[in-house]
C-alpha positions as CSV (number, residue, x, y, z in Angstrom):
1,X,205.1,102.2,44.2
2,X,208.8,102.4,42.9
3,X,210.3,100.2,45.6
4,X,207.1,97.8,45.3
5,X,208.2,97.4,41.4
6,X,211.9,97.8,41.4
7,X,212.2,101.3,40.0
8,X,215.4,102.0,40.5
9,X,216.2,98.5,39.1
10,X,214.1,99.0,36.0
11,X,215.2,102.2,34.7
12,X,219.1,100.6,34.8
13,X,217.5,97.8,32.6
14,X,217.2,95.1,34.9
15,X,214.2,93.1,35.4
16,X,212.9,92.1,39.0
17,X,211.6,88.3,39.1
18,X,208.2,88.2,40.5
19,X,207.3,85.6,42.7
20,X,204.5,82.9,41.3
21,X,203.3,82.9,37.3
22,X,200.7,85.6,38.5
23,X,203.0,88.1,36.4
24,X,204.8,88.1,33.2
25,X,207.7,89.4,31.8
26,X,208.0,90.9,28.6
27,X,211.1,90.9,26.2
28,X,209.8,92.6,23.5
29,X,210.3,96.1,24.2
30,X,206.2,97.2,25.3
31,X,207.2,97.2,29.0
32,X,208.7,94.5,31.9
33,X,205.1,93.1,32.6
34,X,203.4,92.0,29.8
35,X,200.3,90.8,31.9
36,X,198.5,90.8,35.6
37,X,196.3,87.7,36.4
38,X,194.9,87.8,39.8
39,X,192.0,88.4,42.0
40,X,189.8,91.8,41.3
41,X,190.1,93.9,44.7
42,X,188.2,97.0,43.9
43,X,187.5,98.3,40.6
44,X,186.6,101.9,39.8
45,X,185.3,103.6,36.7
46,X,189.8,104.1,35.8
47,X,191.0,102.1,37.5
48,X,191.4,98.2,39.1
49,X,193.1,96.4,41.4
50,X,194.4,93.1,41.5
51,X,195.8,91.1,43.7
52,X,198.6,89.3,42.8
53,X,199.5,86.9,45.2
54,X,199.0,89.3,48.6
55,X,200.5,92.5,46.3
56,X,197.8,94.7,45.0
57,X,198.5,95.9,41.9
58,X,196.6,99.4,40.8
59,X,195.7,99.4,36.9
60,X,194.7,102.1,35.1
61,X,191.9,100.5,32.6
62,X,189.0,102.4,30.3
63,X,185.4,102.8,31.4
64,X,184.8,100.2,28.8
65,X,187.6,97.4,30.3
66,X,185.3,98.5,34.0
67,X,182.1,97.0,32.5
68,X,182.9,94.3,31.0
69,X,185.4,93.2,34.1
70,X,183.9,90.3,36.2
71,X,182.9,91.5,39.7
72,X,185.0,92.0,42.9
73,X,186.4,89.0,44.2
74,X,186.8,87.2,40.8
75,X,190.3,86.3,38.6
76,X,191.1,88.1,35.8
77,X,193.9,88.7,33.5
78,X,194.9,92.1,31.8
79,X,197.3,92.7,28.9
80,X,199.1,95.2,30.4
81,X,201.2,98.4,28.9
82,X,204.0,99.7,31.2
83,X,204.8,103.7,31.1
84,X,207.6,104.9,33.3
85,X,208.5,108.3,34.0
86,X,210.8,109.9,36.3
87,X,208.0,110.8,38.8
88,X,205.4,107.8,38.0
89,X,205.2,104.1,36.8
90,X,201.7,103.3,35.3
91,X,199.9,99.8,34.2
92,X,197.5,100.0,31.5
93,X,195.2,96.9,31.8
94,X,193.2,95.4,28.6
95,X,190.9,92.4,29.2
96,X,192.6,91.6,24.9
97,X,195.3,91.8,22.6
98,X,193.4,93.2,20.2
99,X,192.6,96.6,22.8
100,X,196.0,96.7,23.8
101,X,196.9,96.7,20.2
102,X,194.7,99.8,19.0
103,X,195.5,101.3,22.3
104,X,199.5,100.8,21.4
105,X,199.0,102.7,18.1
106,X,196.7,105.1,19.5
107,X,199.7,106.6,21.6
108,X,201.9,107.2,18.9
109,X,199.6,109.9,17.3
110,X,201.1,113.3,18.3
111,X,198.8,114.8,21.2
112,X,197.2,111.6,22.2
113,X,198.9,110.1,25.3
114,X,197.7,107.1,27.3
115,X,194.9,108.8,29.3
116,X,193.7,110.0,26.0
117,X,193.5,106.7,24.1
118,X,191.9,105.5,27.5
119,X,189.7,108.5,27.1
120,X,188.8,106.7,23.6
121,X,188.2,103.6,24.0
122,X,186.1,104.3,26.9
123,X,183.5,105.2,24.6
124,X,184.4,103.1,21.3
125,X,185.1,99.3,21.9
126,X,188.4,98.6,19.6
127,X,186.8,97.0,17.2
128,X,184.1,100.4,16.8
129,X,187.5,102.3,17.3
130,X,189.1,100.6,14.3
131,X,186.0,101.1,12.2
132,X,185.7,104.9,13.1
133,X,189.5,105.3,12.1
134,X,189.0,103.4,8.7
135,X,185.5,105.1,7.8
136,X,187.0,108.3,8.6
137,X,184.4,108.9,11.3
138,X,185.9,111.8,13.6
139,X,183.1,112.7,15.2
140,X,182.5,109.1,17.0
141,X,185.9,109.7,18.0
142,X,185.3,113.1,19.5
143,X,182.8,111.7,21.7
144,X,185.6,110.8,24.0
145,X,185.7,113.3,26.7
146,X,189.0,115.8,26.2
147,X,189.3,114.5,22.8
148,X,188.1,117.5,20.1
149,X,187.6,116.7,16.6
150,X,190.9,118.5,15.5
151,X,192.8,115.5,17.7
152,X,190.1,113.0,16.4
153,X,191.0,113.7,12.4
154,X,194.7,114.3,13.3
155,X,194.1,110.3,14.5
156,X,192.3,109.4,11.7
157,X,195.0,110.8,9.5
158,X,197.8,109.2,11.1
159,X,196.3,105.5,11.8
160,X,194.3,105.2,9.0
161,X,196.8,104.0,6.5
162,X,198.3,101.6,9.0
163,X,194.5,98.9,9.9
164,X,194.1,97.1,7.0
165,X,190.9,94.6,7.6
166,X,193.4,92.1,8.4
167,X,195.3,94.6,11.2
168,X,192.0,94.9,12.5
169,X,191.5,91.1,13.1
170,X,188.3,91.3,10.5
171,X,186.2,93.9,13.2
172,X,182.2,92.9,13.5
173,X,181.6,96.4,11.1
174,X,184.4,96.4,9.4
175,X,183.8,92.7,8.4
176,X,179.9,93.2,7.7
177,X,179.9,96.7,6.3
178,X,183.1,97.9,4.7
179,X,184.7,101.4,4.3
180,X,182.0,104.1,4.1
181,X,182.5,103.9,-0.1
182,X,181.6,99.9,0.2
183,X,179.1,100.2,2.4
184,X,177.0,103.2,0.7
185,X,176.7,101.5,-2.6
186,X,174.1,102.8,-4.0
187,X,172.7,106.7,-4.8
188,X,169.5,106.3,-2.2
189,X,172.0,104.6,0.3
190,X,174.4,107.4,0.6
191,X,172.1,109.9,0.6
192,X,170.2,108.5,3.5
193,X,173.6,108.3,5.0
194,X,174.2,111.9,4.3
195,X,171.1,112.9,5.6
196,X,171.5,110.7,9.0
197,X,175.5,113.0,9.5
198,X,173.6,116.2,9.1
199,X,171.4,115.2,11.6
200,X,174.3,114.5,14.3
201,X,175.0,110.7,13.7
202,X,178.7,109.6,13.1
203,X,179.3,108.3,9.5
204,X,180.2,104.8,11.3
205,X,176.9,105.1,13.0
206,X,175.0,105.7,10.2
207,X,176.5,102.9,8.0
208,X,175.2,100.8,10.3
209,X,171.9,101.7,10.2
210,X,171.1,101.8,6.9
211,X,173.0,98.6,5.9
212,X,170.8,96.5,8.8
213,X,167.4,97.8,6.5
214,X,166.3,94.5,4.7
215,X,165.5,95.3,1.0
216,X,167.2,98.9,1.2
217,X,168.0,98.7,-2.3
218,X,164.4,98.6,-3.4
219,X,163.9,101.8,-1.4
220,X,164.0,105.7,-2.1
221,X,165.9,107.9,-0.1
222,X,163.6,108.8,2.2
223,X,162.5,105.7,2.8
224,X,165.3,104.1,4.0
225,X,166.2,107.6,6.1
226,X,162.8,106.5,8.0
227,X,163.5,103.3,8.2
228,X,167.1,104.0,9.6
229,X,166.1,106.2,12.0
230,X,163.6,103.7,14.1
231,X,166.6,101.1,14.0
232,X,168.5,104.3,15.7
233,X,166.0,104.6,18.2
């Protein structure tokens, strides 16, 4: 893997030229290759391979990235973040900017390395993930395996000062449903979202479900906790 990438080369800060457009280099400081395009090998629930032009190229991606990837034997192109150690160089594939992007800032939360933020967004899309961080819902985060909710509010804390709706490229919830104070706008509302967390929900997920009630506003409490639960289920 070092020779096949030009370790050596790489950590004296010189780039290796890659045969073909199938790879590109990057010059602004997130890594030499800034995406793969190729042909899917083998995928597996961490990790791809491409094939880039006879070279297969392992990529670590989330269990999210492996089912929305197109099957064996198709192109594809990942945005791709570069991590080199002494004893390892790693790709981290995204099938969008806008993953690699909350992926990027998820790694710079102390205790939260790339396997960790993979961990993430294995169970929260980026756009959910962006939501989760701005509603201050830790425990949709805490889903993620190995992720507790100490490390989940510790991300919260840290990121959510820094994805304004505009950082976040105006997310589908974040668009349609606000913060958690927008969203709960009313004294039944909020109550039925308070009753939803104590039952185990996420905040995220319970905004959700009480904001997709038609005519919520016209209902009591308990009303729109019923009505919220059978869009749940």
């Amino acid at each position: 893997m070092k020779r096949m990438f030009g370790y050596d080369k790489l950590k004296k800060g010189n780039a290796t030229q890659q045969t073909g457009a199938d790879a590109a280099c990057s010059g602004t400081g997130d890594g030499m290759i800034a995406y793969v395009k190729g042909i899917i090998d083998d995928i597996a629930e961490d990790n791809v391979v491409v094939d880039v032009g006879g070279v297969g190229m392992n990529v670590k991606i989330s269990a999210d990235t492996a089912a929305r990837l197109p099957g064996v034997g198709q192109p594809v192109k990942l945005y791709t973040y570069t991590s080199v150690r002494e004893d390892a160089f790693w790709l981290y594939g995204f099938l969008s900017r806008n993953d690699l992007e909350i992926f990027k800032k998820c790694i710079t939360v102390s205790g939260i390395g790339p396997k960790g933020a993979l961990s993430i967004l294995s169970v929260l899309d980026a756009d959910s993930l962006r939501f989760a961080i701005v509603s201050g819902d830790a425990k949709a985060i805490a889903k993620a395996p190995g992720v507790g909710t100490k490390t989940a509010e510790r991300l919260i804390l840290e990121l959510k000062g820094k994805l304004e709706i505009d950082d976040a490229m105006i997310s589908r919830e974040a668009a349609v449903y606000g913060t958690a104070h927008a969203a709960a706008d009313t004294p039944q509302k909020q109550e039925a979202v308070a009753a939803l967390v104590s039952l185990g929900y996420g905040q995220a997920e319970a905004l959700k479900a009480v904001n997709a009630i038609e005519n919520a506003d016209a209902m009591d409490s308990g009303a729109i906790l019923k009505a919220a639960l059978k869009h749940l289920f």
